[in-house]
Structures are given as structure tokens and as C-alpha cells.
C-alpha positions in Angstrom: 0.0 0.0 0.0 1.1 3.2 -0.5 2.1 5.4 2.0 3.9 8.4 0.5 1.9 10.7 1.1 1.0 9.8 4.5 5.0 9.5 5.3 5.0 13.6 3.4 2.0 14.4 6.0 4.1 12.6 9.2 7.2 15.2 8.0 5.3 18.5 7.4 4.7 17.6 11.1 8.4 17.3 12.5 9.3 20.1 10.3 6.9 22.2 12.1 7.9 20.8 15.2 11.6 21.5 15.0 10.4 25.5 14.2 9.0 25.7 17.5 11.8 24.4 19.2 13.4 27.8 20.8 16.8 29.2 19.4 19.0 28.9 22.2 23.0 29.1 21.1 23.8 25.7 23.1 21.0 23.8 21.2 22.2 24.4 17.7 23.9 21.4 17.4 20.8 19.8 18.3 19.1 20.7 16.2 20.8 20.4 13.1 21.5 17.1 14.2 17.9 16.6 14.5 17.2 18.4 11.4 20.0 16.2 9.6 17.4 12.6 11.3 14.7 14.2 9.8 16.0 14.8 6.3 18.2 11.3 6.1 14.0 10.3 6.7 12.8 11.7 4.1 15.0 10.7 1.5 14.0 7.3 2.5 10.4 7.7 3.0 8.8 4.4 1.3 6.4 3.7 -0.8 5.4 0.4 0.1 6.9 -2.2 2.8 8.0 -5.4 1.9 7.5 -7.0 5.9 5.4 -5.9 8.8 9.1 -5.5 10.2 10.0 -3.4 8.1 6.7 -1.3 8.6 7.8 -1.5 12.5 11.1 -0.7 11.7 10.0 2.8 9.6 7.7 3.7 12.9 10.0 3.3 15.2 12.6 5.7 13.7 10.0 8.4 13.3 9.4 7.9 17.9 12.9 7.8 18.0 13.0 11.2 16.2 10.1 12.3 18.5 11.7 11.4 21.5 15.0 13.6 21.0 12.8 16.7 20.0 10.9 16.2 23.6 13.4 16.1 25.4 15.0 18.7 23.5 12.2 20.5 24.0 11.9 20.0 28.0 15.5 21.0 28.5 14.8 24.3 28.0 14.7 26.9 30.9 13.7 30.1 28.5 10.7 28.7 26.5 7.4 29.4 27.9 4.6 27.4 29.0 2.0 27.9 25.9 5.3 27.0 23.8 6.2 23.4 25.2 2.6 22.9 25.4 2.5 23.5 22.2 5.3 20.7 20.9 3.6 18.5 23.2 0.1 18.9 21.5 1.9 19.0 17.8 3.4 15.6 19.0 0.4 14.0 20.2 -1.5 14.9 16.6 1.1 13.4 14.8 1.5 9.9 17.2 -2.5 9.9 16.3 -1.8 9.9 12.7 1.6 7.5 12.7 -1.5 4.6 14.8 -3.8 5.6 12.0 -1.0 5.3 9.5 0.4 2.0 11.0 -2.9 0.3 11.0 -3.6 0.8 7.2 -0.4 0.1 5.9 -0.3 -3.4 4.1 3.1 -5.8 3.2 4.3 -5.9 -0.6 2.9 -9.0 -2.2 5.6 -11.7 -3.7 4.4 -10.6 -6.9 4.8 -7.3 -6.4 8.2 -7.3 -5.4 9.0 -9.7 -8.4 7.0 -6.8 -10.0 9.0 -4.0 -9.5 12.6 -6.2 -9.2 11.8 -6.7 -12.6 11.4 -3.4 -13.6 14.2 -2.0 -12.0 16.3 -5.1 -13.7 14.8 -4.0 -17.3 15.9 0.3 -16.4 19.3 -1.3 -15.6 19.6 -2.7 -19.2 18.2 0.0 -21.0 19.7 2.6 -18.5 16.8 4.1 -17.5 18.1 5.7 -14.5 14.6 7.7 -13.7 12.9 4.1 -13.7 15.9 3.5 -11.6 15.1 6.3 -9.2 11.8 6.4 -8.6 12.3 2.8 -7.5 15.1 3.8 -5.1 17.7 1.9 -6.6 20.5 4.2 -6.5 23.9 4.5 -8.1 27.0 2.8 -6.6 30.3 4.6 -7.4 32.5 3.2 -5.0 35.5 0.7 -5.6 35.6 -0.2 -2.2 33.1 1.4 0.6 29.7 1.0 -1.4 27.4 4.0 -1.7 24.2 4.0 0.9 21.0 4.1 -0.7 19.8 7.2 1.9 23.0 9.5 0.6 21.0 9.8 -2.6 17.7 10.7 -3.3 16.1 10.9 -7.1 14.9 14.6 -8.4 13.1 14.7 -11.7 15.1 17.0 -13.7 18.6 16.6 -11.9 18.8 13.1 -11.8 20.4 10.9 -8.6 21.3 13.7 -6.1 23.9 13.2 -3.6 22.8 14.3 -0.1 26.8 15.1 1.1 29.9 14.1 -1.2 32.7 11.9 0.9 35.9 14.1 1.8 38.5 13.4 -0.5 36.7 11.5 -2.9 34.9 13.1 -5.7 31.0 12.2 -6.2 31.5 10.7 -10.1 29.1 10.8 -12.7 26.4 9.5 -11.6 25.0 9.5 -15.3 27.1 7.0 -16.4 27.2 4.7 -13.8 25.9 1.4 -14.4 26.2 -0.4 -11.4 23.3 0.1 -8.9 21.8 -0.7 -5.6 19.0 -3.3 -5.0 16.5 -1.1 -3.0 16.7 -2.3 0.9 13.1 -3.2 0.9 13.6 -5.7 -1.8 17.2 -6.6 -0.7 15.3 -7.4 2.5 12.7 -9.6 0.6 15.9 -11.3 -1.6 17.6 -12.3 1.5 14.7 -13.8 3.5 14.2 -16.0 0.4 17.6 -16.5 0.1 17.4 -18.6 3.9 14.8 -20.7 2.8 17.4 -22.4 -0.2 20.2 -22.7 2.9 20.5 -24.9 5.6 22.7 -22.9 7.5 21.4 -19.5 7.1 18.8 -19.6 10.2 21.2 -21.4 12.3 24.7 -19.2 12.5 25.1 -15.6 13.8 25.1 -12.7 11.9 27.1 -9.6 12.2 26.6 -6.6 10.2 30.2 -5.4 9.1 30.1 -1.3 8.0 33.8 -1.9 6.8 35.8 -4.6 5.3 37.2 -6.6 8.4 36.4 -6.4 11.7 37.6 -8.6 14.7 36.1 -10.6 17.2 37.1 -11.6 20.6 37.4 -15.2 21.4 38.2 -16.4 25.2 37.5 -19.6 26.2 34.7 -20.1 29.5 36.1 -19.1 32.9 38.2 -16.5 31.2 36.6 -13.7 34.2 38.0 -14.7 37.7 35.5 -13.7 40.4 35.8 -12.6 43.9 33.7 -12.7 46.9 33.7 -10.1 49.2 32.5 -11.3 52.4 33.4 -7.8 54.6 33.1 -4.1 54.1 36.1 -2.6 52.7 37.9 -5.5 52.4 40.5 -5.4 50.2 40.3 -7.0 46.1 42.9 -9.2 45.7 44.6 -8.8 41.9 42.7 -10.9 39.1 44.0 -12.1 36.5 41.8 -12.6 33.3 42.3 -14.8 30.6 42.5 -12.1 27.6 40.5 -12.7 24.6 42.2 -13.8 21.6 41.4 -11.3 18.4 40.1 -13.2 15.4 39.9 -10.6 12.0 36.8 -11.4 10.2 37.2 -10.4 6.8 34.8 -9.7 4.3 35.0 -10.4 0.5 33.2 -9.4 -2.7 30.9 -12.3 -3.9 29.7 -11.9 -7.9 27.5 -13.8 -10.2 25.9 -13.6 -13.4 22.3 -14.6 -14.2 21.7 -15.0 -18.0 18.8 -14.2 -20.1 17.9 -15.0 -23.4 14.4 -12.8 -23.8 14.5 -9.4 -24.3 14.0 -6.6 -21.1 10.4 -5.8 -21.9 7.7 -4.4 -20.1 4.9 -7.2 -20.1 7.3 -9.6 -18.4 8.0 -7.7 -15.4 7.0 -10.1 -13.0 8.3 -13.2 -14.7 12.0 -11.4 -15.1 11.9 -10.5 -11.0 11.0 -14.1 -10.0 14.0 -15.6 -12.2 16.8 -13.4 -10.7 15.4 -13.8 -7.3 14.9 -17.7 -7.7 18.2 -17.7 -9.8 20.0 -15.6 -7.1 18.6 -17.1 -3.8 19.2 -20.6 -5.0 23.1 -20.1 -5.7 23.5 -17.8 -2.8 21.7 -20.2 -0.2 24.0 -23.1 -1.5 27.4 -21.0 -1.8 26.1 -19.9 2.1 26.5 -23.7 3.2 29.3 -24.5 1.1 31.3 -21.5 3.2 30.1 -22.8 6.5 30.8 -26.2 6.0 33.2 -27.7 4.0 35.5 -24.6 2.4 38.5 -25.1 2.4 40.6 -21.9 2.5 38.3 -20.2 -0.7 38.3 -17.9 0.3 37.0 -19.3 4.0 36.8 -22.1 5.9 34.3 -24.1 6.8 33.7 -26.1 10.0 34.6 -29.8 8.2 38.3 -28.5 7.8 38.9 -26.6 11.0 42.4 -27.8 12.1 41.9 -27.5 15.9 38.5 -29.1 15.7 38.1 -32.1 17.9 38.4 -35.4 15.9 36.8 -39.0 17.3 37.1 -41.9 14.6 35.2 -45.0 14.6 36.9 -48.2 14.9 37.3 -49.3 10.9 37.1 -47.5 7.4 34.0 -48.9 6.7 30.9 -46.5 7.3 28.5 -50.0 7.4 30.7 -50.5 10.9 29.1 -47.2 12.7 27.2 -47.9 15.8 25.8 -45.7 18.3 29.0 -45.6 21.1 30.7 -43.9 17.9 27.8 -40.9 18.5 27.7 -41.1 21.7 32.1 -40.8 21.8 31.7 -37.6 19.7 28.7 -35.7 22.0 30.9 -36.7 25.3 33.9 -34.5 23.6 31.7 -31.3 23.8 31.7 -29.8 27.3 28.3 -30.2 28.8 27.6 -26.5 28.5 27.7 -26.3 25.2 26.6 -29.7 24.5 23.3 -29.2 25.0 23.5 -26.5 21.8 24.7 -28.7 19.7 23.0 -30.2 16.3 24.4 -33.2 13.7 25.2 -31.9 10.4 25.5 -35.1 7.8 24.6 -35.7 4.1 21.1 -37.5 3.5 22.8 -40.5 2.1 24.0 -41.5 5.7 20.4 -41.6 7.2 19.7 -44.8 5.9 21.8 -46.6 7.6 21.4 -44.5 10.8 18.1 -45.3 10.8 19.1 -49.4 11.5 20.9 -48.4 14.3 19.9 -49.2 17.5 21.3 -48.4 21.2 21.5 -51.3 24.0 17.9 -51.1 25.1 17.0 -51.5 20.9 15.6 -48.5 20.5 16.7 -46.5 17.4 19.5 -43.5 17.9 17.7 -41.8 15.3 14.1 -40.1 15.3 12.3 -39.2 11.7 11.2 -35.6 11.7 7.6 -35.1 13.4 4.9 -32.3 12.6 7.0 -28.9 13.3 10.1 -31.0 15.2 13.5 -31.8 13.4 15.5 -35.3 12.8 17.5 -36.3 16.0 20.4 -38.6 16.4 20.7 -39.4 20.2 18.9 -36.5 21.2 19.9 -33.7 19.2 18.7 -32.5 16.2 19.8 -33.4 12.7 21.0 -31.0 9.9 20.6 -32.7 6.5 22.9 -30.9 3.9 23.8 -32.5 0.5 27.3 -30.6 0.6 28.6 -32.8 3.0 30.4 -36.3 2.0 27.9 -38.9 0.6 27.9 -42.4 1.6 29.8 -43.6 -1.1 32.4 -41.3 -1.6 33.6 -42.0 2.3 37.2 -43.1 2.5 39.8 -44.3 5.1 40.3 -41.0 7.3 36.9 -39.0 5.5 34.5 -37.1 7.8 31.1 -38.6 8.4 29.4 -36.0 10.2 29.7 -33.3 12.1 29.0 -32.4 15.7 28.4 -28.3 16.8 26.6 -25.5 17.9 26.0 -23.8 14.4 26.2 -20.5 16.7 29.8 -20.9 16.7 29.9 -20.1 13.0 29.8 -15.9 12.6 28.9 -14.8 9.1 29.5 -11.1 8.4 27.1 -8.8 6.5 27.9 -6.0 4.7 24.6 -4.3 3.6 24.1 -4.1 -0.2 23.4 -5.9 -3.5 24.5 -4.3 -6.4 23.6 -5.2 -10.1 25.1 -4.4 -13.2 24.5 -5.1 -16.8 26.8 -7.2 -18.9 26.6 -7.7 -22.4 30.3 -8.0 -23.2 30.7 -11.7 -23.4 31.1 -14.2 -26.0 27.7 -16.0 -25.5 26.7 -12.7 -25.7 27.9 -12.6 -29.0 27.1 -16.0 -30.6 24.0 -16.7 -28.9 22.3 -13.5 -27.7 22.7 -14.6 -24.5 22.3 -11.6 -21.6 23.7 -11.4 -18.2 23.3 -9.2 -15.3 26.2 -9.7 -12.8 25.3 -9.2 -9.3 27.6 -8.6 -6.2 27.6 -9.2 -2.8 29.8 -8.8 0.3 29.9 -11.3 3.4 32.3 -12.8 5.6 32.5 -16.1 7.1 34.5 -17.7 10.1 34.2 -20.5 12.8 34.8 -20.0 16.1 36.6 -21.4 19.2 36.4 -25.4 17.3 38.5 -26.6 20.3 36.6 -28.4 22.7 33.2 -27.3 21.2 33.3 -28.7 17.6 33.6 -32.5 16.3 34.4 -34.1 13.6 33.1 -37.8 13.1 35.6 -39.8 10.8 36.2 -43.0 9.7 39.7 -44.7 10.7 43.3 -43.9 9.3 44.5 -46.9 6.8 
């Protein structure tokens, strides 16, 4: 639904507001800090929601925004009575007409974000960057520290207008730029879709990253030594912590191209949205495992090939030899803490024979998935992936499955998807064939393996 002009309304508001706010010399800053809030707002003011979240999201920002100017407002000791009353009433109206706002705003359809994905993907071909802007797609000229989407807003007439130019670093042209930003509302949409083609994309932690590395701190438990104080003024004995170890995460650029044979046209919108994002999601969700799992140093590596992971093998090479001690060795290597958040991650191949296995009382290690309730093995939940090694490709000293708290795995986000056309291919030349090349950055790396990670593998020769 479309709430532009409700969102205009909600800022004639806070405009009004922020002139009634007295002009005292130590409030300057402020208010031009407030005034900067509301403008970085209305650059960004949408015109339809893709989530409820994100319709949450929007609200909140605009209390937030209401918030500073109250207490802005009750901080001062010259303005008179009828003026704070005044603010206070202004305020009231508009949180009247934000709950009338937020109770008739409606979610983007599917279709209509394939809708309009498609139509921005068709103004990137043909270079239609007003298309381009009204959508709030927006230009990205950077090599290395992508544009944001709210530093730009679209003006009929001037084009994609930058709302501040980065210091020591000139703006570009912006009319010649053919790389642009996926609008956040449908990079939103992309994304959530995106989990549902991954195994492992609900499961690990996520940390937004605003540059290209940054580093987390890994201590093992215990590492804060605690003292009891048992009298008044008694004296704190020295403690000595056990210091985190810094881990960089790094970030790197991920690309892709998705190929099209038909031509960018206007009565197949919706059909030309729903391919990129079913082309897209489905090799992002899988290259999302592949990272988390079984990389191997390209460019990250996953948890099957973590070098200080903990390692129990079963007693031959052959895989037909597994019984349930061999589980039950592998859990007992995880500290009980974090034992109890820990899942199996194994290829679908291996369930079969699970499945036959029984523990001393004869009842099965392994429990099918129920009505809303994973696979378990012993207990604990089952992670089916097809990236890991299948039952017939196991060898003498080859991982069977893996034993961890997916937690442990930290993926780093940096905001953006950018898209670019690309016709300067051979295919494109022999067979007509299209491409638009997408990019995306994000990080991957497991944490603390020792003692809270294990590997199940067959024995050494």
C-alpha cells in the first residue's frame, strides 16, 4: 500500500515541530543534528513495505525522532509554558496519525516485489536511470566502501542527487554509472528468500560489518576470575583474566551472473523478477553452506576443515561399521555447557543406515522428523545438507558427520546488493545470450572449534 503521502504528511509535522523548538545558542547542534534525522527520513520515505518488520522498523525511527525533539524541547529553561505545550500537543497529533498510518499500511505481495525487481532489472539494461530512481535503486560509485542508498535521493530533472559528497573523494558521474543498488526493501525480501534455499542461514550468527574486516574476541569459558567479598572494605585481591584472543573477520566481494535470453520488456516484469530472485537465492543459499561447512581456505573455511576441531574416529574405514558408542564418543567431547547446543550436520545418504541403528535397550539413535520437530540422532537435532560427504564417496580417514553448535559459526554482513548489466561476453555474441552480474559482500568464520566442535571420521589406513 502506498504510503507516500501519509510519510509527506508525518514530515510536514516534524518540520513544524523543530520551528517551534526555541533558538537557544547551546542547542544548535541539536538541532541540526535533528534536522540532519529528519532529512536522512525523508530521503527514504517508502512507498510500500516489503514486511510488517519493516513497517515496524519505519515507525519506530519516526518515535525515536520524536523522543530527541521532547526532550530537546523540556531542557529548555527560556521557552514558555504555551510554547512546550505547544510541541507536546503537535506531537500528540502526529502519534495519532503515525497509529492511523500504522494500521492501514499493508506488506508488498511476492508478486509485487518480483513486480518491480523486474522493472528496475529492465531500467538497468536500458539505462533508465529515472525508472531507476523512482524505484530507489541508487547508483553505486564506489570501488571499495559501497554508496548508501539514503546519501542519494532521485529529483526529476537533476537526476540521482547526492545528499553530502565523501571528503576526498569526488562524487562521479552519476549519469554514467551502471552499477546500482538493489533497494533495501527488496534486498530485504531477496535475502529472507535466500534462507529458505540454505540450511545454514537460520542457524549461524550474523554480524553486520560497515567496513571490510572487523575482529572478534574469542576467550574460552572461565576466562573472568570472580571474587567474593564477604566484609566491608575489604581489600580486592589482583585478578587475572584470561584475555580474549582477536580473530579478524574479513569480508569479501561475492559476484555472479544470471543469464537471459528474452528481451528486457515491459509485459514480463513479473516473470523477469522471479528468475533473478529464484536464480540468485538458490546459488547464494548453496554457496552460504558451502562456506560454513566444507571450504577449504576459498576464500574461507568451513567447519569440516577446522584444524583444531576435535576429531573421534570409529573403529574401521567402513561406514556400514558405525554404531551408536561412535555418536555417543563424539557428544561426550563437547563440554556439557555447550553440548546441550549442539546439532548433527551429515549428508542424506548416511540416514539410511542411521536409521538401522539401535542403542543397548533396541531402540533407534535416530528419530524421523515429526509435525514442526527436526530429525534427531541421540537426542539432538539433525541437519541434513547434500554438501557434505555422501555415503559412497567416504574413505579411510573422511569425515562422516559433524557435531556443533552452528552458533559458533559468525557470518559477516555487509549491507548491499548491487547489479550491473553485462553484455560484453562471447555467448553474448554468438548466442544473444544476456547477463546481469550481481555482487555481494559477506564474511565467514568459525569460532573457538577446540573443545566445542567435532568431527566424526572413519579410521586412518
Amino acid at each position: 500500500m502506498q504510503i507516500k503521502n501519509r510519510a509527506a504528511d508525518n514530515w510536514n509535522l516534524l518540520t513544524a515541530l523543530l520551528s517551534k523548538l526555541p533558538k537557544e545558542e547551546n542547542l544548535n547542534e541539536v538541532i541540526v543534528s535533528l534536522q540532519q534525522k529528519l532529512e536522512n527520513m525523508k530521503t527514504l520515505v517508502p512507498t510500500e513495505a516489503a514486511t510488517p518488520e519493516q513497517i515496524s522498523k519505519y515507525f519506530n525511527e519516526n518515535e525515536e525522532i520524536i523522543a530527541g525533539i521532547l526532550k530537546a524541547a523540556d531542557s529548555q529553561t527560556t521557552a514558555t509554558t504555551s510554547e512546550l505545550e505547544g510541541i507536546k500537543e503537535a506531537v500528540k497529533e502526529l502519534r495519532n496519525l503515525m497509529r492511523k498510518a500504522d494500521t492501514e499500511m499493508k506488506p508488498l505481495s511476492y508478486r509485487d516485489v518480483c513486480y518491480n525487481l523486474g522493472k528496475a532489472l529492465c531500467a538497468a539494461w536500458n539505462k533508465d536511470a529515472e525508472t531507476l530512481g523512482q524505484l530507489k535503486f541508487c547508483p553505486n560509485i564506489r570501488a571499495e566502501k559501497w554508496n548508501n542508498p539514503k546519501d542519494f535521493s532521485w529529483e526529476t530533472g537533476k537526476g540521482f542527487v547526492p545528499s553530502k559528497a565523501v571528503l576526498g573523494e569526488p562524487i562521479g558521474n552519476l549519469a554514467n554509472n551502471d552499477q546500482y543498488l538493489i533497494n533495501p526493501i527488496y534486498e530485504e525480501t531477496i535475502m529472507q528468500e535466500a534462507a529458505k534455499q540454505s540450511q545454514m542461514m537460520n542457524l549461524v550468527t550474523h554480524r553486520p560489518m560497515r567496513g571490510p574486516s572487523i575482529f572478534i574476541p574469542e576467550r574460552d569459558r572461565g576466562g573472568i576470575e570472580l571474587k567474593w567479598l564477604t566484609s566491608y572494605g575489604q581489600k580486592i585481591d589482583a585478578t587475572k583474566s584470561n584475555m580474549p584472543t582477536r580473530t579478524e573477520l574479513k569480508a569479501y566481494t561475492l559476484a555472479g551472473y544470471v543469464p537471459f535470453f528474452d528481451e528486457f520488456g515491459e509485459d514480463i516484469f513479473v516473470d523477469l523478477g522471479k528468475m533473478f530472485l529464484e536464480d540468485f537465492t538458490e546459488a547464494y543459499g548453496q554457496e552460504f553452506d558451502r562456506q560454513c561447512l566444507i571450504a577449504d581456505d576459498d576464500p574461507f573455511t568451513g567447519a569440516m576443515n577446522m584444524s583444531h576441531a576435535e576429531v573421534c574416529r570409529i573403529q574401521s574405514t567402513d561406514e556400514s561399521k558405525l554404531t551408536y558408542l561412535d555418536f555417543r564418543k563424539a557428544e561426550l567431547q563437547v563440554e556439557p555447557e555447550e553440548r546441550k547446543y549442539c546439532k548433527w550436520f551429515l549428508h542424506e545418504t548416511f540416514l539410511n543406515h542411521i536409521a538401522n541403528i539401535q542403542d543397548d535397550n533396541h531402540n533407534p539413535i535416530w528419530r524421523k522428523p515429526g509435525e514442526g520437530m527436526p530429525g534427531r540422532i541421540d537426542g539432538y537435532d539433525v541437519v541434513e545438507s547434500r554438501l557434505m560427504p555422501q555415503l559412497a564417496d567416504i574413505e579411510a580417514d573422511s569425515v562422516i558427520a559433524i557435531f556443533m553448535n552452528p552458533k559458533r559459526i559468525i557470518h559477516g554482513n555487509r549491507k548491499g546488493i548491487e547489479i550491473k548489466r553485462f553484455d560484453e561476453t562471447t555467448e553474448g555474441l554468438e548466442y544473444g545470450e544476456l547477463f546481469m552480474r550481481f555482487r555481494k559482500r559477506d564474511g565467514f568464520l568459525v569460532t573457538r572449534p577446540k573443545k566445542n566442535m567435532v568431527l566424526l571420521k572413519t579410521a586412518t589406513e
